[in-house]
C-alpha positions in Angstrom: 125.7 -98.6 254.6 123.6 -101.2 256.2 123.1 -100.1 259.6 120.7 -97.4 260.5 122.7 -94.3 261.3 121.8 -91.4 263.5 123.5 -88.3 263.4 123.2 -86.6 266.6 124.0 -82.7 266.3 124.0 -80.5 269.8 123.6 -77.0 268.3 124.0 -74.0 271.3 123.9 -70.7 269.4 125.3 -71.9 266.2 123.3 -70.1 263.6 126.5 -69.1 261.7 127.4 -72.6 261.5 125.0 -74.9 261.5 123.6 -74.7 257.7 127.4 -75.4 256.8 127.4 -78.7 259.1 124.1 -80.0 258.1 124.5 -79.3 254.7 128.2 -81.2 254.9 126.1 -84.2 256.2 123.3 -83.9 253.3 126.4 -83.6 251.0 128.9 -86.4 252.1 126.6 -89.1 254.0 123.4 -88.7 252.3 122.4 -92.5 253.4 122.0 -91.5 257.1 119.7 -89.6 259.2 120.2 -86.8 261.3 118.6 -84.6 263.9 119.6 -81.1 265.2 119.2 -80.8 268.9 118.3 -77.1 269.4 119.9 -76.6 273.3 118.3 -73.5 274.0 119.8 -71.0 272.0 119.7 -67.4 272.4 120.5 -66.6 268.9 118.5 -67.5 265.7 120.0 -71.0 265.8 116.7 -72.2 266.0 114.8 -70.1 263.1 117.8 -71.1 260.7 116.9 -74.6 261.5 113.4 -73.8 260.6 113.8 -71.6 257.7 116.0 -74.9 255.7 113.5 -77.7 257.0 116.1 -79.2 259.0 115.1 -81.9 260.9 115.2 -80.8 264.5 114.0 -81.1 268.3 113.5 -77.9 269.9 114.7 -77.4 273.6 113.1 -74.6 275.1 115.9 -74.4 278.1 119.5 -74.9 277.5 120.7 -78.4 279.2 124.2 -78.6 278.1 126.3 -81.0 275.9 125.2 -84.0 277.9 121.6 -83.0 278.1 121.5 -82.0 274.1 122.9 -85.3 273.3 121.5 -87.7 276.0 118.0 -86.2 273.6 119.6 -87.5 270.6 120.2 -91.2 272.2 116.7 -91.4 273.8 115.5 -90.6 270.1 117.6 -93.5 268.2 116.3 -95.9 271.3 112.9 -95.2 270.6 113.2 -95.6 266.5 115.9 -98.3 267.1 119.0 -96.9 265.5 122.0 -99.7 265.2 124.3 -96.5 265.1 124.4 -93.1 266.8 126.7 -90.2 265.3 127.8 -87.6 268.0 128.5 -84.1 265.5 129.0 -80.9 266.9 127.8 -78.2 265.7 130.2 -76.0 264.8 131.3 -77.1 261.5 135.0 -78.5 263.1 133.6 -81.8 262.3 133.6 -83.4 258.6 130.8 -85.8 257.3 133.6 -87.5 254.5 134.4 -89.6 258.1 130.9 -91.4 259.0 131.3 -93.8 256.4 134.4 -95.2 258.0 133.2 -94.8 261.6 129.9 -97.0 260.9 132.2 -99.9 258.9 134.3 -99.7 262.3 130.9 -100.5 264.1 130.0 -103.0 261.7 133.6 -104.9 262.6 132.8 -105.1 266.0 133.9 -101.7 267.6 131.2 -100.4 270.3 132.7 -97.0 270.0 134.7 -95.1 267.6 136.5 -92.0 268.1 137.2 -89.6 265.1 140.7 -88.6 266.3 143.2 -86.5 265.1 146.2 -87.9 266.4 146.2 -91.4 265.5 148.4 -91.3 262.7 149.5 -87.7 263.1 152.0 -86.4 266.1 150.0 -85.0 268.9 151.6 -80.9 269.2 153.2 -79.8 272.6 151.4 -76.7 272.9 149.5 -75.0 276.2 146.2 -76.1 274.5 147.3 -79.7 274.1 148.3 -80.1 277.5 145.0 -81.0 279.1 144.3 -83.5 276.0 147.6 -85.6 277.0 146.9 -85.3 280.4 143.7 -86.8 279.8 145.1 -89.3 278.0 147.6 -90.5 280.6 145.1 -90.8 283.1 142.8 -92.9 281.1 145.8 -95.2 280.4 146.8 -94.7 283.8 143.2 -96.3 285.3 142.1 -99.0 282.1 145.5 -99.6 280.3 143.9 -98.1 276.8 145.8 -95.3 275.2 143.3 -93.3 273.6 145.0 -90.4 271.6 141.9 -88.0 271.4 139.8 -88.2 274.2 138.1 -85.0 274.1 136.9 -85.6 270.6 133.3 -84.8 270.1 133.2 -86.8 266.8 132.3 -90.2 267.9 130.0 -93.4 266.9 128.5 -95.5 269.4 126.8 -98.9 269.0 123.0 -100.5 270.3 124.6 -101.5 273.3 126.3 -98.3 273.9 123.3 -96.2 272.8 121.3 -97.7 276.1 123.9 -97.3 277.9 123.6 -93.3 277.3 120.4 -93.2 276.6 118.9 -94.3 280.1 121.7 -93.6 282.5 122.0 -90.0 284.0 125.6 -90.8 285.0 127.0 -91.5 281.7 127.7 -87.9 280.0 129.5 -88.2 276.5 132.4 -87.0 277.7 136.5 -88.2 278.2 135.9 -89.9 281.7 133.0 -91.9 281.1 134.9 -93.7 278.4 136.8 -95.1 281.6 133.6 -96.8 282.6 133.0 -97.7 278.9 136.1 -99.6 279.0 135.3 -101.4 282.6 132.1 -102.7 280.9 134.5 -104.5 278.2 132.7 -101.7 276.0 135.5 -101.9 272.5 137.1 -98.8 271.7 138.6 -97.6 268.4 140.1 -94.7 266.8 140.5 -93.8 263.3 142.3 -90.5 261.2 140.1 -88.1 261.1 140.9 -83.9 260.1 139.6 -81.7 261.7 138.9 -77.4 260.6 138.6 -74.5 263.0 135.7 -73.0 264.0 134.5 -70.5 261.7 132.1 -68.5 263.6 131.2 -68.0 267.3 133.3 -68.8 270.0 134.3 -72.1 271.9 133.3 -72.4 275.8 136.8 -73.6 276.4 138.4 -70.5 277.7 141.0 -70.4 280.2 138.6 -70.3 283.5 136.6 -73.1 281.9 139.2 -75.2 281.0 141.0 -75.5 284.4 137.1 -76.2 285.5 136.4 -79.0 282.9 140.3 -80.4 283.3 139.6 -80.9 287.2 136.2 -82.2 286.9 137.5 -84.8 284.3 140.7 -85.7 286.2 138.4 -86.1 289.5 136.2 -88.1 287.7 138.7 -90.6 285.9 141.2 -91.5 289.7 137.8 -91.0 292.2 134.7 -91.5 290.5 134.4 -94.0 287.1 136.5 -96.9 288.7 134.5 -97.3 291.2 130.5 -97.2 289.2 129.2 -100.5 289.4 129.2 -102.3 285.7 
């Protein structure tokens, strides 16, 4: 691998999972580095991290995803990265994958997305529903069919690494990939499995998801195509 890689892992109480993740990285990309993101856990998330020697930056108040990883970027600006990782924390996520995510950057690609439907049939189920609607809008507003926009496994470029790094408005999340594509930002998928969470329980349940659905839907017709690039 010749770029310098930085795997960027949010960890909110994720004690039960996050020796299995890190140890997946150690294990399947040995050649990159990687920093846990402690976002103000309540469990032991953090004394796990400690106990294995993990490397890790310890936030003493819990910021959320785009906090958690907005740390991650500001670290690979400061050491110059070529490559930021985004990895949750939950184990769902497989390491085999950053290989063929950073060769992606290396074509050209300023983002990659570690999808699960790009060779495989997207399921009609309830849970699916927001992820295709997602979709559709996306296409709807830039013309770019991305299958899995609410992946969390993605890789990101310099360029792209600024442009999260130092900009408040650019959380790493489905609708700001509309303003990705308005700045001619590339954007690729790629096959990836993913497992289910072991331990712990997602956010996602059905109050939060009709919260996070509307938020991104307002975001993608009212608020990202009109950002200035």
């Amino acid at each position: 691998m010749i770029l310098k890689t930085l795997v960027v892992i949010p960890a909110y109480n994720e004690a039960l999972n996050i020796e299995k993740t890190v140890f997946d990285i150690k294990k399947n990309a040995p050649e990159v580095d990687y920093v846990v993101i402690n976002d103000g856990s309540k469990d032991n998330t953090l004394e796990v991290v400690k106990n294995n020697g993990f490397h890790h930056i310890d936030g003493f108040c819990n910021l959320g995803l785009f906090g958690a990883v907005q740390t991650g970027f500001k670290l690979a600006l400061k050491k110059d990265y070529d490559v930021v990782i985004q990895f949750d924390g939950d184990g769902q996520h497989s390491a085999k994958y950053i290989s063929d995510m950073v060769k992606e950057i290396e074509k050209g690609s300023d983002i990659v997305i570690g999808s699960r439907y790009v060779t495989e049939k997207k399921p009609f189920t309830a849970r699916m529903l927001g992820s295709r609607l997602i979709s559709t809008s996306i296409k709807i507003i830039t013309g770019k069919k991305i299958t899995d926009p609410t992946s969390g496994f993605r890789a990101y470029n310099k360029a792209c690494i600024m442009d999260y790094a130092t900009d408040m408005n650019n959380p790493p999340e489905p609708d700001t990939l509309v303003y990705m594509l308005r700045k001619k930002r590339s954007i690729k998928e790629i096959q990836v499995q993913m497992q289910d969470r072991e331990f712990g329980e997602s956010y996602l349940n059905l109050g939060n998801t009709i919260k996070y659905m509307s938020r991104m839907l307002i975001s993608i017709f009212l608020i990202q195509p009109f950002r200035k690039v």
